[in-house]
C-alpha positions in Angstrom: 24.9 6.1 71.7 25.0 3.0 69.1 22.7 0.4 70.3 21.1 -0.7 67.3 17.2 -1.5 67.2 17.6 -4.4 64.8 20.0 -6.6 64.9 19.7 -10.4 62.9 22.2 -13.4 62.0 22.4 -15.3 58.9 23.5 -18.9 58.7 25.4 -18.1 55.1 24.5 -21.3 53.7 25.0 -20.1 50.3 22.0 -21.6 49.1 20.5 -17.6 47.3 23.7 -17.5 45.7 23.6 -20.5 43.8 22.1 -21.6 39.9 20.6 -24.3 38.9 21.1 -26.1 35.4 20.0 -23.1 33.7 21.8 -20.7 35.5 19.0 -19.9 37.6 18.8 -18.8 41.6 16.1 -20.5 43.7 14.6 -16.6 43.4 14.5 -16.6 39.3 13.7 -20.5 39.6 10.5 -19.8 41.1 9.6 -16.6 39.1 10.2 -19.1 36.0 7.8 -22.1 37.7 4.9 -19.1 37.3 5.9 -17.9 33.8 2.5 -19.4 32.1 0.6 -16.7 34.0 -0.9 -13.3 32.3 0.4 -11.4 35.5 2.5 -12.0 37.4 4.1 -9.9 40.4 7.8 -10.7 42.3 8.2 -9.4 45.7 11.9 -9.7 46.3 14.9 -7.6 47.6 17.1 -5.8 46.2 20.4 -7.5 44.7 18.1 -11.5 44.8 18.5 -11.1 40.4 14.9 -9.5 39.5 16.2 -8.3 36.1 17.5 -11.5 35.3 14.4 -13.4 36.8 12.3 -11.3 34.2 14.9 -11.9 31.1 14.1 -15.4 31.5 10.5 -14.9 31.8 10.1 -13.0 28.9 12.3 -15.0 27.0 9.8 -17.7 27.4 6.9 -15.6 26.6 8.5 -13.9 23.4 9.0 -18.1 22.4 6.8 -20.5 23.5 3.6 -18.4 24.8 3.1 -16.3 21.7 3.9 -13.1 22.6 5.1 -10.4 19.9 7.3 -8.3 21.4 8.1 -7.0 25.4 8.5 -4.0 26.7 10.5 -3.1 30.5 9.4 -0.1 32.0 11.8 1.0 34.4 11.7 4.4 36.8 15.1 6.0 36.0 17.5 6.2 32.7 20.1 4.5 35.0 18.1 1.4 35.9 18.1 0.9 31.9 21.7 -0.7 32.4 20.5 -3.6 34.2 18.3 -4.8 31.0 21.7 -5.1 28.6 23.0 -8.1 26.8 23.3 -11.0 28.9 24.7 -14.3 27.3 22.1 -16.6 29.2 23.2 -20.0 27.5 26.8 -19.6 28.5 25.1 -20.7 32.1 22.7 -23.9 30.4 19.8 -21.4 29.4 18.1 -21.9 25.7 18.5 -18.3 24.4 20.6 -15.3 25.1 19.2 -11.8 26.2 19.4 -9.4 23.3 18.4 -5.4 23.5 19.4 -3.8 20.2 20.9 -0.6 21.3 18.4 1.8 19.8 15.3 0.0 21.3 17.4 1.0 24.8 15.9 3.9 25.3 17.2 4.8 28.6 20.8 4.9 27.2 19.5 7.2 24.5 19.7 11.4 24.3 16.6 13.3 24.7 13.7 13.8 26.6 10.6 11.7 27.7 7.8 13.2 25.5 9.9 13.6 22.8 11.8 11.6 20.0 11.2 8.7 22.5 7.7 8.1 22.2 8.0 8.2 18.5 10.5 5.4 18.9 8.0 3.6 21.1 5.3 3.9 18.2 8.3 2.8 15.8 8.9 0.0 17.7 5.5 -1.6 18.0 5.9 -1.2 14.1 8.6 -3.7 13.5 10.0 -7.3 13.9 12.1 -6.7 16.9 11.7 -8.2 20.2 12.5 -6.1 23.1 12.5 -2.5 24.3 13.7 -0.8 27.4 12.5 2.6 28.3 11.5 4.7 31.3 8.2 4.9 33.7 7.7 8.4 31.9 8.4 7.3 27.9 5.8 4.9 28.7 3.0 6.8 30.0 3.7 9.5 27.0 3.3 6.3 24.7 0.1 5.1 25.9 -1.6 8.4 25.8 -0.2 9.0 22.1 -1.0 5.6 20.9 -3.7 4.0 23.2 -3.8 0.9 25.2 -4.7 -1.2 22.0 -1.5 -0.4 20.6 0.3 -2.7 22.8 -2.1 -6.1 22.2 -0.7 -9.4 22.5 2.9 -8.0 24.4 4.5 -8.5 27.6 4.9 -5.0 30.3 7.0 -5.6 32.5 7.1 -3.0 35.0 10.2 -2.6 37.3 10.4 -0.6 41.1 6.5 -1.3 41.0 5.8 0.5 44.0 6.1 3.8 41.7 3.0 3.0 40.8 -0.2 3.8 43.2 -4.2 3.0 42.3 -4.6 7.0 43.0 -6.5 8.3 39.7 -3.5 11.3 39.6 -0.7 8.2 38.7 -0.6 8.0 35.3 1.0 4.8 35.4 -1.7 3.3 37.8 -4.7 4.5 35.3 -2.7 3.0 32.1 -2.4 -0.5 34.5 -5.9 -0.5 35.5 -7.0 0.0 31.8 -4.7 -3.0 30.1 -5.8 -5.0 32.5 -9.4 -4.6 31.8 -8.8 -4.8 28.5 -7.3 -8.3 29.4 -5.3 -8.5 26.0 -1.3 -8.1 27.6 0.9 -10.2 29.9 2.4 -7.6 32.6 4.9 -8.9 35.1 5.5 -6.7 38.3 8.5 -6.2 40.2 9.4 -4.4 43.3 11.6 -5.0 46.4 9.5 -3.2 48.7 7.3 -5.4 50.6 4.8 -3.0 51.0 3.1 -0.9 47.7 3.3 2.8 48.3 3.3 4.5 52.0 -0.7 5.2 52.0 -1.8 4.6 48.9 -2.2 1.1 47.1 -0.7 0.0 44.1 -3.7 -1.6 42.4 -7.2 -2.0 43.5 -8.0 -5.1 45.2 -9.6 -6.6 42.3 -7.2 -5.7 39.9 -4.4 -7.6 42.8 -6.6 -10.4 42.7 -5.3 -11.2 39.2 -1.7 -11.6 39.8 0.1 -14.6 40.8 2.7 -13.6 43.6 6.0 -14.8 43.5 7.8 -14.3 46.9 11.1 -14.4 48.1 11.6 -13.0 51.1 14.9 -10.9 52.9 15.6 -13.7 55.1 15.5 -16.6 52.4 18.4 -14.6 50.7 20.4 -13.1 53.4 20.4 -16.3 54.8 21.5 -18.2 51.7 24.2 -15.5 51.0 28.1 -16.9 51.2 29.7 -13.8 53.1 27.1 -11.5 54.6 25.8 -12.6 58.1 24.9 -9.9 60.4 23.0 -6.9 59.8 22.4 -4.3 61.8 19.2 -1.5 61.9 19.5 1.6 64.2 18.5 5.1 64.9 20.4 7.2 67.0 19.9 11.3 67.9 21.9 13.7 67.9 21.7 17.8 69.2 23.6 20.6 67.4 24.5 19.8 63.9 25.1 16.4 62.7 28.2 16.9 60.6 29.6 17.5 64.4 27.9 14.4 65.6 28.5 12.4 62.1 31.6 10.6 63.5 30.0 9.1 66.6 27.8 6.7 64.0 30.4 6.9 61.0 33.5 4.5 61.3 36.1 6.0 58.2 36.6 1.8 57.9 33.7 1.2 56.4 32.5 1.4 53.0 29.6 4.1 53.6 26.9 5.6 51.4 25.7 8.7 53.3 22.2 10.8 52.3 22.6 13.9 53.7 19.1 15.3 54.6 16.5 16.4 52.3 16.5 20.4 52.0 13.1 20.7 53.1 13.9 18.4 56.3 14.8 20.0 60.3 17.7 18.3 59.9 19.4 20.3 57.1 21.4 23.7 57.3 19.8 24.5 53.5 23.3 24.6 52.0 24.1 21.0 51.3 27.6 22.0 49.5 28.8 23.4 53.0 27.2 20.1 54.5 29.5 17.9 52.2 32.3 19.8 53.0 32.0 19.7 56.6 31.4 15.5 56.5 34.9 15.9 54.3 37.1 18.3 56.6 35.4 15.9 59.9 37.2 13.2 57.9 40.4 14.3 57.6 42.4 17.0 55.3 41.5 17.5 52.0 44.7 15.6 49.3 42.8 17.5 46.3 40.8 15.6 43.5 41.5 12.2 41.4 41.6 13.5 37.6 40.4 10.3 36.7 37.3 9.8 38.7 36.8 12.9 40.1 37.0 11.5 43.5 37.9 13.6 46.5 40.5 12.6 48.3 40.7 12.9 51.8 43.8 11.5 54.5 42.4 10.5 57.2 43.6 10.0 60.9 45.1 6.8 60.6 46.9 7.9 58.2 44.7 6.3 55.0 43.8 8.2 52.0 39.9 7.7 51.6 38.5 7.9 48.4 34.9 10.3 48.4 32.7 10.5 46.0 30.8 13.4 46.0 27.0 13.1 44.1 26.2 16.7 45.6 28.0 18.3 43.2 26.0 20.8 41.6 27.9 21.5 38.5 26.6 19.1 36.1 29.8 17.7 34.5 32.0 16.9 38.1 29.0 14.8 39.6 28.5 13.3 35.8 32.3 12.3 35.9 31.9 10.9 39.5 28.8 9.2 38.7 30.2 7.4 35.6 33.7 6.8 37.6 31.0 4.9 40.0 29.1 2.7 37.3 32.4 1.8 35.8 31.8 -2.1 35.1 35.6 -2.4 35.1 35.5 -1.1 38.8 32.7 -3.6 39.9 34.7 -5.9 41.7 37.6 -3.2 42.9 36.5 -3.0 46.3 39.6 -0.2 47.0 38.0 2.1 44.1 36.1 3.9 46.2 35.8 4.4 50.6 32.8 6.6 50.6 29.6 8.3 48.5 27.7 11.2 49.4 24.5 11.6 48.2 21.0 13.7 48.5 18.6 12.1 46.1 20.8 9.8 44.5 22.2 6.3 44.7 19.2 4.8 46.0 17.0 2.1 43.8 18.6 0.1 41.4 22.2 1.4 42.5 24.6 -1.7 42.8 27.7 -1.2 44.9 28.6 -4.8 46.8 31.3 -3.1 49.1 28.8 -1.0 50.7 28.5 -1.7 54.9 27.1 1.2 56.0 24.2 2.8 54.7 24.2 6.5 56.8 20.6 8.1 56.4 20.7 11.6 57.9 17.1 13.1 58.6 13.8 11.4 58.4 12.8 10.0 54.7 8.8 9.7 54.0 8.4 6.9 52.7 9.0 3.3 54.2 9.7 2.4 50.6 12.7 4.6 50.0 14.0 3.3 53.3 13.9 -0.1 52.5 15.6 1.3 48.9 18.7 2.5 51.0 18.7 -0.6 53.3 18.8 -2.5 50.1 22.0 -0.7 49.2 23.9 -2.4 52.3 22.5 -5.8 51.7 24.5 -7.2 48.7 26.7 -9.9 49.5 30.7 -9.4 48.5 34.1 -11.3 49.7 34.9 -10.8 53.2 32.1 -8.7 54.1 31.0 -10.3 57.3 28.2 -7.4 58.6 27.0 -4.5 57.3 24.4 -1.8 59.0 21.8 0.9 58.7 22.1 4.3 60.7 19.3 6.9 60.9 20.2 9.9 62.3 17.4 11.9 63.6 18.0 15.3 65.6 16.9 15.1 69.1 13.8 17.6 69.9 15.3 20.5 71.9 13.8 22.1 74.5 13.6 25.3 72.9 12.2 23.7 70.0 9.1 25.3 68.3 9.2 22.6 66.4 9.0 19.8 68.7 5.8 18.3 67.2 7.5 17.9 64.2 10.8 16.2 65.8 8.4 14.3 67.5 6.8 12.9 64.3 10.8 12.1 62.8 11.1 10.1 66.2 7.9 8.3 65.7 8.1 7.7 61.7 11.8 6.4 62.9 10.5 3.8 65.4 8.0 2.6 63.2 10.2 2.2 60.1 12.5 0.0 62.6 9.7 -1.8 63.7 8.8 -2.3 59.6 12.0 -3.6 58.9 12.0 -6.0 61.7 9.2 -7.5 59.9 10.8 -7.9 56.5 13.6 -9.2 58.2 12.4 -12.0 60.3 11.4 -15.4 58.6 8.2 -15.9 57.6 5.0 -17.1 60.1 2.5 -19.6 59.0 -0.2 -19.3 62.0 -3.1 -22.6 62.7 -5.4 -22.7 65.1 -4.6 -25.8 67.3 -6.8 -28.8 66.6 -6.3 -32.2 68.5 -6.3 -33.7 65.0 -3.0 -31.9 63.8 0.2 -33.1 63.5 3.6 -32.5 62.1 4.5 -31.4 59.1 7.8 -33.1 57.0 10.5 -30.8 56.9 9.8 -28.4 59.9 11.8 -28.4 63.2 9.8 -28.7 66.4 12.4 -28.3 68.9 14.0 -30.1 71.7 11.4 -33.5 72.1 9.9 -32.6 68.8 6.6 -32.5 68.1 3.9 -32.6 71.3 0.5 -33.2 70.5 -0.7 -31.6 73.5 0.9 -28.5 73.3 0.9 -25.5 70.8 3.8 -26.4 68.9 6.5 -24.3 67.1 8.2 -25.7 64.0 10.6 -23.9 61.7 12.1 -25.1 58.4 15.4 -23.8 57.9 15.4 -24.3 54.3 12.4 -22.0 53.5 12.6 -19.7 56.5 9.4 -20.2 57.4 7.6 -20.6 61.0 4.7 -22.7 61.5 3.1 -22.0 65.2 0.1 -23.4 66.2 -2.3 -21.1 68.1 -5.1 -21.7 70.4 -8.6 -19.8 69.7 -7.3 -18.0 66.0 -9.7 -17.5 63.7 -9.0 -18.6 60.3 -9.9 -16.4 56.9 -12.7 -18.1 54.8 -12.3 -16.7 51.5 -9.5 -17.1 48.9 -8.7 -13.5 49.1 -8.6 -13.5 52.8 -6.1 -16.2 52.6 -3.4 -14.9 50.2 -4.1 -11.4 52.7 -2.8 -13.7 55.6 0.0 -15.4 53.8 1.2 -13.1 51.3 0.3 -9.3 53.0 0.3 -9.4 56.1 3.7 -6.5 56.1 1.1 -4.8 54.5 -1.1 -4.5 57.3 1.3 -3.6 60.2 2.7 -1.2 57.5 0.0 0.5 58.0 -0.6 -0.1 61.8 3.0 1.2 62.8 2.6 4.1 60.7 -0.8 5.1 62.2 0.3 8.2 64.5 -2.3 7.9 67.3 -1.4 4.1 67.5 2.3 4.6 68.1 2.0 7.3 70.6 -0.4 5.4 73.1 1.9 2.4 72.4 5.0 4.2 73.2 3.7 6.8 75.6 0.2 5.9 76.9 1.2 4.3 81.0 -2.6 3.9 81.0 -2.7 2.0 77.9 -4.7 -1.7 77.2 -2.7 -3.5 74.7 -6.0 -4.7 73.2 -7.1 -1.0 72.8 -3.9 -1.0 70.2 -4.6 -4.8 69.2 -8.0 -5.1 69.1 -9.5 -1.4 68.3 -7.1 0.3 66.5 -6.2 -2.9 64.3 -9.1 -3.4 63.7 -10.2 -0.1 62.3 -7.0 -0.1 59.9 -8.3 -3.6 58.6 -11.9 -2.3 58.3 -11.0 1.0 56.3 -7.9 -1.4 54.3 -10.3 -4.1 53.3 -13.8 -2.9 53.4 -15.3 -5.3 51.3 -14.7 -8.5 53.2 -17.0 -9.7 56.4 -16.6 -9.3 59.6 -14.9 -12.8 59.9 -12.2 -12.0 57.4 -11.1 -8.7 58.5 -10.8 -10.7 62.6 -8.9 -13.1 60.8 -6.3 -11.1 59.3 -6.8 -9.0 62.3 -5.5 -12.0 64.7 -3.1 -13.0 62.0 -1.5 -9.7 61.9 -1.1 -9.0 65.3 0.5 -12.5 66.0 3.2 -11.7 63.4 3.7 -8.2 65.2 4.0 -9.1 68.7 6.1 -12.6 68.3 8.7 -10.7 66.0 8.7 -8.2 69.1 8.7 -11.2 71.8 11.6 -12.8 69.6 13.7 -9.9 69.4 13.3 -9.0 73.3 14.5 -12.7 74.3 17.5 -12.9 71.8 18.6 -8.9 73.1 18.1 -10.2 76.3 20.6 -13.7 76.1 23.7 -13.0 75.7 24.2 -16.6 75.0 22.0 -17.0 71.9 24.3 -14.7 69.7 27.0 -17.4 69.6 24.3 -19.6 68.1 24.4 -17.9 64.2 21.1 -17.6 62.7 19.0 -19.1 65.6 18.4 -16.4 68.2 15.3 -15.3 66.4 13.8 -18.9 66.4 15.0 -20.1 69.6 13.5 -16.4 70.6 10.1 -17.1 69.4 10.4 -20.9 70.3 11.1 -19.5 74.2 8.3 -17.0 74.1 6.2 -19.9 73.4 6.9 -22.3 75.9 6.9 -19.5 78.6 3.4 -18.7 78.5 1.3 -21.4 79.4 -0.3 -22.0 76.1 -0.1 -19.9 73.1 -3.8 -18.1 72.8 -4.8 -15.4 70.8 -6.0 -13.4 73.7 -2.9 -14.0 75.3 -1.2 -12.5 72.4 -3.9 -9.6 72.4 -2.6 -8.5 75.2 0.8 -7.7 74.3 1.7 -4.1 73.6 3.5 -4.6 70.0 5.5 -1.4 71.2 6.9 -2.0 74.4 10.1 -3.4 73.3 10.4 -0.2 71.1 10.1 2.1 74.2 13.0 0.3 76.1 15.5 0.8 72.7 14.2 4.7 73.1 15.2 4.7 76.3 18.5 3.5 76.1 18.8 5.9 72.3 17.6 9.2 73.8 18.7 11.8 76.3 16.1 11.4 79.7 15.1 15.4 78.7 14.7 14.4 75.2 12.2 11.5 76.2 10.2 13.6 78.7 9.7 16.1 76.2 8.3 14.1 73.4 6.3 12.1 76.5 4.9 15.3 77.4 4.3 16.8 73.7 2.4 13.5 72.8 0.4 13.5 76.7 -0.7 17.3 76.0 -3.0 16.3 73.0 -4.2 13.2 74.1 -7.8 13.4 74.1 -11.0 11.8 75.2 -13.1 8.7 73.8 -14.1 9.6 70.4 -17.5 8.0 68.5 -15.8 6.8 66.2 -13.2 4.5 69.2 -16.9 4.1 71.3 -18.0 2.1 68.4 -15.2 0.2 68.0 -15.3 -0.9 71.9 -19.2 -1.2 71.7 -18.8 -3.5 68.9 -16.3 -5.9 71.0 -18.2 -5.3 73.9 -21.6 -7.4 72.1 -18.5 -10.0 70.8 -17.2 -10.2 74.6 -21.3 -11.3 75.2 -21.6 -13.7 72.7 -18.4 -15.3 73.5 -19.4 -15.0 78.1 -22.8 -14.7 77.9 -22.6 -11.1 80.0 -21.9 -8.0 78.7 -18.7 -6.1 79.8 -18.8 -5.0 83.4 -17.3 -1.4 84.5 -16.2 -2.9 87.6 -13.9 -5.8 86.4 -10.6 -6.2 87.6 -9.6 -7.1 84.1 -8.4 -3.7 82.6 -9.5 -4.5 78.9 -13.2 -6.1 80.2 -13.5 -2.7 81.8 -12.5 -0.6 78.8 -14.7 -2.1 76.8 -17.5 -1.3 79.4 -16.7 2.2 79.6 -16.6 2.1 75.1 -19.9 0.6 75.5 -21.5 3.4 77.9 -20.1 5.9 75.9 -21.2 4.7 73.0 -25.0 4.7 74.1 -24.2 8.2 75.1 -23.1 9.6 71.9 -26.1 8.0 70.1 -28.6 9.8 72.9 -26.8 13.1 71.7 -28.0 12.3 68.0 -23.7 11.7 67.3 -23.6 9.2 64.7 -25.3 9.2 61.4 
């Protein structure tokens, strides 16, 4: 059943689409406003002109800032291409982009710790200006010829989330040492808006250095000229899913599907057969194009779609395909091809505008490489309108051994949804309510405008950005803090979606106190993610995080709910948030607390999954559930002396308030575990 978990409307006012007098797009405009800085890092998404952005960047550094030479590291030979010649000044720019072909090492023969790194030593050597290579040439280079070796030159490091602060990433360790020896310029750039799945990029001190530049998935979808709608789902299926494939496919749209990993429930471990089962559900076989190597397929209606298979094992038919698919000729062609199949490929850095439907079969790892194949639907082209992601996860059967596993897909599923929603949505700048504030120029406060009496809600269209005023939050002290709460905070429910016990109490715990999930659980993932701050930091990005969480969620259950607010383009998310507000009596942060960021979640579940299917995993996820541990007595001992601060009486066992009296029972139990010598 298709009933998408994410759905959001653009306004299309072509405003990310547009240059400025250098050719520039508000994204590369404000990557060049920072390009004095030593480091810089650009969060933005895929297809918003990060190669460009940098050309520009380093163009500037190479001239005015004294830089010798610079270097672009990027994961994969293919990415190489999008560092090629580029005739800047025919747009108003000062300089033109020049890579002379044998300084492009990704377009060259050979292997990684080969020929390559001696090019990389020759390069340094002479007079010219730029080099392109891969993640790997580099980290071969900087063990042959040292961090010193690259003094005085720009890095810039492409799909930065590759890179993780675990002492096993080579690229991580060569990071950390440049930037302690403090003597390069090293610009960042990823479109994942959070580093890594567990693991950071850099340490937090090494972060500290960089100047962010942000540009978030609702500035540019909503400034695209075509693109308004997109759509994020995951649906289930029983049996096997080339049966089921048609239920989520529609032939009519331009699709890239993954089939499932090998190692993953979802595949039959013969991905050839899988392909040609997706092809013969299509329609009958026509035979091959000799040009592109295309399969060509005649579908129902009669159409002849064009399918590119990148499953291929032998080596020279999914070369030929892949080539037939980069062919800058073809770019624009939007009949050249109907549909890609793919396992591990056409992910990052692969640019096909047509696409409206990205088909995920089986559960990916990592967030990151979800967002990757999101990013693959996003591009904006003529008379695209809407485009979609599907996940299709196999529903946990009853004679499942493997339940807990199909389980986990479900939950990893859900919280990857929820992850997304965050990206999507338009920024939220949270203040405490004072009687001394006021409005700020530019933002939108609704019908009546701004009340000084009330918590107010203002938007700015222009920068997609939310400015709600809330009573009782806690604001972050230090500088670090701050950027945590403006620039990070996708970070931080990353991490809280993704945390296993949290999601199953939130989805599946009837017993459950949202501030058990809001204030406990949170709070632990901010303790062990940001250990060095105080107490009144880690509560402020605490409140700060969960505010972002559970509006997005109060949002999205309002606009799903009116029927009316889709007519209204981009403004069912606003007016969403806008409603939640003026519902409540007054916006507070306990009030907030006290919202269970997964209920809205559950009801999608409901609608997604067979009743049996729901028990099941219900049941599977009831069966381990387990008593108070130490570790959760601490937590609700520790909010239990806060609660007595704030009331002047501790917690009482008795209350009719359901969180007062969890954080009784937290406190009991936690004088119990210390009697039995539990804690260190």
């Amino acid at each position: 059943m298709t009933v998408p978990s994410v759905s959001v409307s653009y306004a299309r006012n072509g405003s990310s689409t547009k240059a400025n007098e250098f050719g520039m797009r508000p994204m590369q405009e404000r990557a060049f406003e920072k390009r004095g800085e030593q480091y810089i890092l650009i969060k933005s998404p895929p297809a918003s002109g990060k190669s460009r952005a940098l050309m520009f960047v380093a163009l500037d550094k190479l001239q005015n800032q004294g830089l010798k030479q610079a270097i672009i590291v990027v994961p994969e030979k293919s990415i190489g291409s999008s560092f090629h010649d580029e005739q800047l000044s025919k747009h108003g720019f000062w300089a033109d982009w020049h890579v002379d072909p044998k300084w492009n090492l990704c377009d060259a023969p050979g292997n990684d710790n080969g020929g390559k790194v001696s090019s990389v030593g020759a390069f340094l050597e002479s007079v010219d200006k730029v080099l392109v290579c891969t993640h790997a040439t580099f980290r071969f280079a900087v063990d042959k010829f040292g961090v010193e070796a690259f003094d005085d030159r720009l890095i810039a490091v492409d799909e930065f989330h590759h890179v993780s602060s675990n002492p096993d990433n080579k690229l991580g360790l060569h990071l950390g040492q440049f930037i302690a020896r403090d003597r390069v310029h090293i610009v960042a750039m990823t479109g994942s808006y959070f580093r890594g799945d567990a693991e950071a990029v850099l340490s937090p001190e090494a972060e500290g250095k960089f100047d962010s530049v942000t540009y978030t998935y609702y500035e540019q979808l909503n400034g695209y000229q075509y693109l308004k709608r997109l759509d994020i789902g995951y649906f289930f299926y029983s049996g096997s899913y080339a049966d089921d494939i048609l239920k989520v496919l529609n032939p009519g749209e331009k699709t890239i599907i993954h089939i499932p990993s090998v190692n993953s429930r979802e595949s039959t471990k013969d991905k050839i057969k899988e392909v040609e089962h997706i092809i013969e559900e299509l329609g009958a076989w026509q035979g091959t194009d000799p040009a592109t190597g295309f399969q060509l397929v005649k579908a129902a209606d009669g159409r002849v779609l064009r399918v590119a298979d990148l499953v291929d094992d032998d080596p020279a038919k999914r070369d030929r395909v892949s080539a037939a698919l980069k062919d800058s000729a073809q770019k624009n062609n939007r009949d050249h091809v109907d549909i890609i199949i793919a396992l591990g490929m056409a992910k990052e850095g692969f640019d096909w505008i047509w696409c409206e439907h990205a088909l995920t079969v089986g559960y990916r790892s990592s967030l990151t490489e979800i967002v990757q194949i999101i990013g693959r639907a996003t591009r904006d082209a003529p008379g695209k309108e809407s485009a979609r992601f599907s996940n299709l996860i196999a529903e946990p059967a009853a004679a499942d051994e493997v339940v807990t596993e199909a389980v986990n897909d479900t939950l990893k599923a859900i919280a990857a949804s929820l992850l997304m929603e965050q990206v999507l949505a338009p920024r939220f700048e949270f203040t405490p309510k004072n009687p001394q504030n006021g409005p700020t120029p530019g933002f939108d406060y609704g019908e009546g405008g701004y009340d000084p009496d009330k918590c107010n809600v203002g938007f700015n269209d222009e920068s997609g950005k939310f400015q709600i005023e809330i009573k009782g939050l806690a604001t972050p002290k230090t500088e670090e803090a701050s950027r945590i709460c403006q620039e990070d905070l996708n970070e931080v429910i990353a991490a809280f979606v993704q945390d296993k016990t949290t999601i199953e109490r939130g989805l599946f715990d009837e017993e459950l106190v949202p501030e058990e999930l809001t204030q406990v659980r949170m709070g632990k993932i901010i303790k062990d993610k940001y250990p060095h701050l105080d107490d009144e930091d880690q509560e402020a990005i605490r409140q700060h995080a969960v505010a972002a969480l559970n509006l997005t969620q109060k949002a999205k259950e309002v606009a799903s709910g009116n029927s009316l607010l889709e007519e209204k383009a981009n403004t069912a998310f606003v007016d969403g948030v806008r409603k939640f507000a003026m519902d409540v009596r007054e916006l507070d942060i306990d009030l907030i607390d006290r919202v269970n960021p997964f209920g809205e979640a559950y009801s999608i579940l409901a609608k997604t999954m067979s009743e049996d299917s729901l028990k099941q995993v219900a049941a599977a996820i009831a069966a381990k559930r387990t008593a108070l541990t130490p570790e959760e007595a601490k937590e609700l001992a520790v909010r239990a002396v806060r609660f007595k601060k704030e009331r002047g009486r501790l917690p009482s066992i008795s209350s009719a308030d359901a969180w007062e009296k969890r954080m009784a029972e937290g406190a009991a139990a936690f004088v119990r575990f210390k009697d039995e010598g539990r804690y260190e």
